[in-house]
C-alpha positions in Angstrom: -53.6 -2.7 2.3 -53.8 -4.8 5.7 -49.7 -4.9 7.0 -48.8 -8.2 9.0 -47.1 -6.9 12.2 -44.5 -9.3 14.0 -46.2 -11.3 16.2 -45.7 -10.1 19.7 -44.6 -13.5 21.3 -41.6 -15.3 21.3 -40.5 -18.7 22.6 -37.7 -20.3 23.5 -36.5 -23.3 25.7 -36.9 -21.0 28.8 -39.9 -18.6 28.6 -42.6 -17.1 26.7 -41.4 -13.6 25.7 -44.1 -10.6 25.2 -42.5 -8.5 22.9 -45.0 -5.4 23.5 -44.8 -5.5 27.1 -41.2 -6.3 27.1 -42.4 -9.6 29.8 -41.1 -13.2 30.6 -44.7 -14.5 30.9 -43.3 -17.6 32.5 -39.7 -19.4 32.7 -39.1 -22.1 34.5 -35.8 -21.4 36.7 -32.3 -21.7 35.0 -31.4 -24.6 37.6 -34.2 -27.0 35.9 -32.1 -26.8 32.6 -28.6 -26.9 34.2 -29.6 -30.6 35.4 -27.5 -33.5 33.9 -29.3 -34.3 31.2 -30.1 -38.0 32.8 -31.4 -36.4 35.5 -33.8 -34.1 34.1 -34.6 -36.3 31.2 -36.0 -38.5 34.4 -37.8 -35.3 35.8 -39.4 -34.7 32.7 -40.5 -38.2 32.2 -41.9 -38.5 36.0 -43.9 -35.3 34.8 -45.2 -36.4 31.8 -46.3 -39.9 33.2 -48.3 -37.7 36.2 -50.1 -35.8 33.6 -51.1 -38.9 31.6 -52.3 -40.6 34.6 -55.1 -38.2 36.5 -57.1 -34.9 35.3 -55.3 -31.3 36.2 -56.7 -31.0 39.4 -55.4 -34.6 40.8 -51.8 -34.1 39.8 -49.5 -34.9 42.6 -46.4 -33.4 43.5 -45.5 -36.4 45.9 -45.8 -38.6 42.7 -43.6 -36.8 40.9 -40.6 -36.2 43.0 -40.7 -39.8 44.1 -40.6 -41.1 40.7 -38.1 -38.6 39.7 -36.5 -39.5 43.1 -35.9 -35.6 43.9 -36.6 -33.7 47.2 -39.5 -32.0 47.4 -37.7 -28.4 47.9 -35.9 -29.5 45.0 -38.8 -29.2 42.8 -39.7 -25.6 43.4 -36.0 -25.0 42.8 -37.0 -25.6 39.4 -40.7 -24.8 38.9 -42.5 -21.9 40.4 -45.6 -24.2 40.4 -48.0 -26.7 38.7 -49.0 -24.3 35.6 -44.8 -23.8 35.3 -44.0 -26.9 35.2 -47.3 -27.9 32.5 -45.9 -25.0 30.2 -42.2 -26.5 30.3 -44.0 -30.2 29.2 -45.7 -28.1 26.5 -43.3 -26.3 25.5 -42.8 -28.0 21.9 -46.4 -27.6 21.2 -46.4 -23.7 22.3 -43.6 -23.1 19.4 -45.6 -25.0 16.8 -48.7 -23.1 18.0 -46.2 -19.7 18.1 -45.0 -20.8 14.3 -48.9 -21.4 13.5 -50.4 -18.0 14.6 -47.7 -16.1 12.4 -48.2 -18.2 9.3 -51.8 -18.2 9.5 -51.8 -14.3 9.9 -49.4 -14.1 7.1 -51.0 -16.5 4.4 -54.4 -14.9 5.4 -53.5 -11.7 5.8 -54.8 -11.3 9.2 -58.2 -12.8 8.7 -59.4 -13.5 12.2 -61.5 -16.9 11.2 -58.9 -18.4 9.1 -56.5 -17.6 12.3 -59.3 -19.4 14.7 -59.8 -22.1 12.0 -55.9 -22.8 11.5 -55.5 -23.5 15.4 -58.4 -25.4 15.6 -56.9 -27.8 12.7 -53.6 -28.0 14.8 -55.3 -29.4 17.5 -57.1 -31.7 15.5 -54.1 -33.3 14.3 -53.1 -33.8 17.8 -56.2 -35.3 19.1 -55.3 -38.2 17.0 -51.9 -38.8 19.0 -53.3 -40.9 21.8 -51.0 -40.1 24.3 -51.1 -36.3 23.3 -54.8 -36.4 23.3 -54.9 -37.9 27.1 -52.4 -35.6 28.3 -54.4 -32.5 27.2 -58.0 -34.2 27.6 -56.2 -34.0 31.8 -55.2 -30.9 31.3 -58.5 -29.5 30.5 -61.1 -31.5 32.7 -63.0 -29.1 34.5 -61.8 -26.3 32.8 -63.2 -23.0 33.5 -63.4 -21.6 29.8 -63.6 -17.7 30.3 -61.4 -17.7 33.8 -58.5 -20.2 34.3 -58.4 -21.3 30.2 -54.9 -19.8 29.8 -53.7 -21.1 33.1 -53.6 -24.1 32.7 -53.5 -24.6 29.0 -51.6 -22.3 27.3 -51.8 -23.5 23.8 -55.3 -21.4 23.7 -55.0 -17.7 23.3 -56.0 -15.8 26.9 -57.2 -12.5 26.9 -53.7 -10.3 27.5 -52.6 -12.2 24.7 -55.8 -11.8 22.7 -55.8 -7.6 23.3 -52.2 -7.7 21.8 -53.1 -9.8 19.0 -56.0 -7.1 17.9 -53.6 -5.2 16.5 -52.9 -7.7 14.1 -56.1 -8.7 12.7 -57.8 -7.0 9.7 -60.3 -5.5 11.3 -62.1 -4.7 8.5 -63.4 -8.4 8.4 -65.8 -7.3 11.2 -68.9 -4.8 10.6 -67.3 -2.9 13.8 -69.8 0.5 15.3 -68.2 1.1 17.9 -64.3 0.4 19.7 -65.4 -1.6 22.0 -66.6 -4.1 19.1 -63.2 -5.3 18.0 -62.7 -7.2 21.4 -65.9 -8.5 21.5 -65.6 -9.6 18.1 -62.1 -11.7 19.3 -63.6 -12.8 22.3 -66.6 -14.6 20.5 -64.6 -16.3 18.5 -61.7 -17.3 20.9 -64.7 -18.5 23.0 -65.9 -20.7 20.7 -62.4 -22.5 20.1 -61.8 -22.9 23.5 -65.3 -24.5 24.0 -64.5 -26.4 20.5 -61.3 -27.7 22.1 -62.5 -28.6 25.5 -65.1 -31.1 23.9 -62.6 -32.7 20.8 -60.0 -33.7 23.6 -62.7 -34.8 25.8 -64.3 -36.7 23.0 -62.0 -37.5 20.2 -64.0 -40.2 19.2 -66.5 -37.6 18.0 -63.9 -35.1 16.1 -65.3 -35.5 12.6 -68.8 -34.2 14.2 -67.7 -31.5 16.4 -64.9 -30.2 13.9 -67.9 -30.2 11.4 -70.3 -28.3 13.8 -66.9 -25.4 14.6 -66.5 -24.9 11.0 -70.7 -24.3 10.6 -70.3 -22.0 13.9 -67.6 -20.2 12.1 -69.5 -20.1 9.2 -72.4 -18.9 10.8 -70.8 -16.0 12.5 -69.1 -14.9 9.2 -72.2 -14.1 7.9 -73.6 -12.4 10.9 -70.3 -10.2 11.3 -68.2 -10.1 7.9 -70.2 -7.4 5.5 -68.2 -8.3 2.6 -69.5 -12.2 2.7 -72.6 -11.7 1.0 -71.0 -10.1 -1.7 -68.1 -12.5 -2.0 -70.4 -16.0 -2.4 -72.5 -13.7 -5.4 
């Protein structure tokens, strides 16, 4: 029988914990939450306006501090950089998608679509929250999908994390020959949820189509790499 390991990330209010490698993955600095709260309620909102107003790769620092009226060495006083500071903004939406992951691998007892399928679903939901939708539709324009995908939006699973997370799948899902398989298997499938994503923020307009065409994808590669399938539908 498949056995549901704890997942091997943890969350809180100032980093992302790897449990297996015993690593902060990120944190912004213990200053940024020792602010008043006025203060960095005001940073926070000076962020969050920047990242509704231009695509990743326009953000401005100069915008920011000057609307959170801040000096500029201030600001890496609290964040190490751009990415650090997105990840803090995020931070809610990294727990739900923390609280996600386990529950999916749980209910489904590690079944690698249904995880894909679950995430996918989150995000849905939040391409319907228009200011939530803009903010990550920024956050991924011009997106590199196999390079810089975890960089800037951490929400989507990166590779380190995806290695880890093998070990918590039920492998036996996938009509594996050889070791190298397994990863190959994950990285098909993470690939086509981040490509998924990228086009439902970018065109959440379209979501009943393109949500439609990931769940044929999945569908299609279930029967390509799933040898119990066939039997399962007779």
């Amino acid at each position: 029988m498949f056995i549901v390991f704890p997942f091997p990330f943890r969350y809180n209010k100032n980093c992302f914990y790897d449990t297996l490698s015993q690593k902060e993955i990120f944190m912004p600095t213990s200053t940024f939450y020792h602010l008043p709260e006025a203060k960095r309620k005001k940073l926070t909102d000076a962020i969050r306006q920047e990242l509704l107003r231009v695509p990743y790769e326009e953000i401005s620092i100069n915008q920011i501090i000057q609307k959170a009226e801040i000096p500029r060495g201030s600001f890496y006083q609290y964040f190490s950089d751009k990415d650090d500071m997105i990840r803090m903004i995020l931070g809610d939406m990294i727990q739900k998608m923390e609280e996600i992951v386990k529950d999916s691998l749980i209910r489904h007892n590690g079944n690698p679509f249904a995880l894909v399928q679950d995430i996918f679903a989150l995000l849905c939901r939040v391409s319907s929250q228009t200011d939530l939708c803009l903010l990550y539709r920024n956050l991924l324009s011009g997106m590199k999908i196999r390079e810089d995908g975890a960089a800037r939006f951490p929400l989507l699973p990166c590779q380190e994390k995806l290695d880890r997370l093998i070990t918590h799948l039920d492998l036996s899902l996938w009509d594996l020959r050889k070791k190298e398989d397994a990863f190959d298997c994950a990285d098909i499938l993470i690939s086509l949820l981040k490509s998924s994503v990228v086009e439902l923020f970018a065109e959440p307009e379209r979501k009943a189509e393109i949500a439609a065409s990931f769940q044929n994808k999945i569908a299609i590669l279930r029967r390509g790499m799933d040898p119990k399938q066939e039997e399962s539908a007779c």
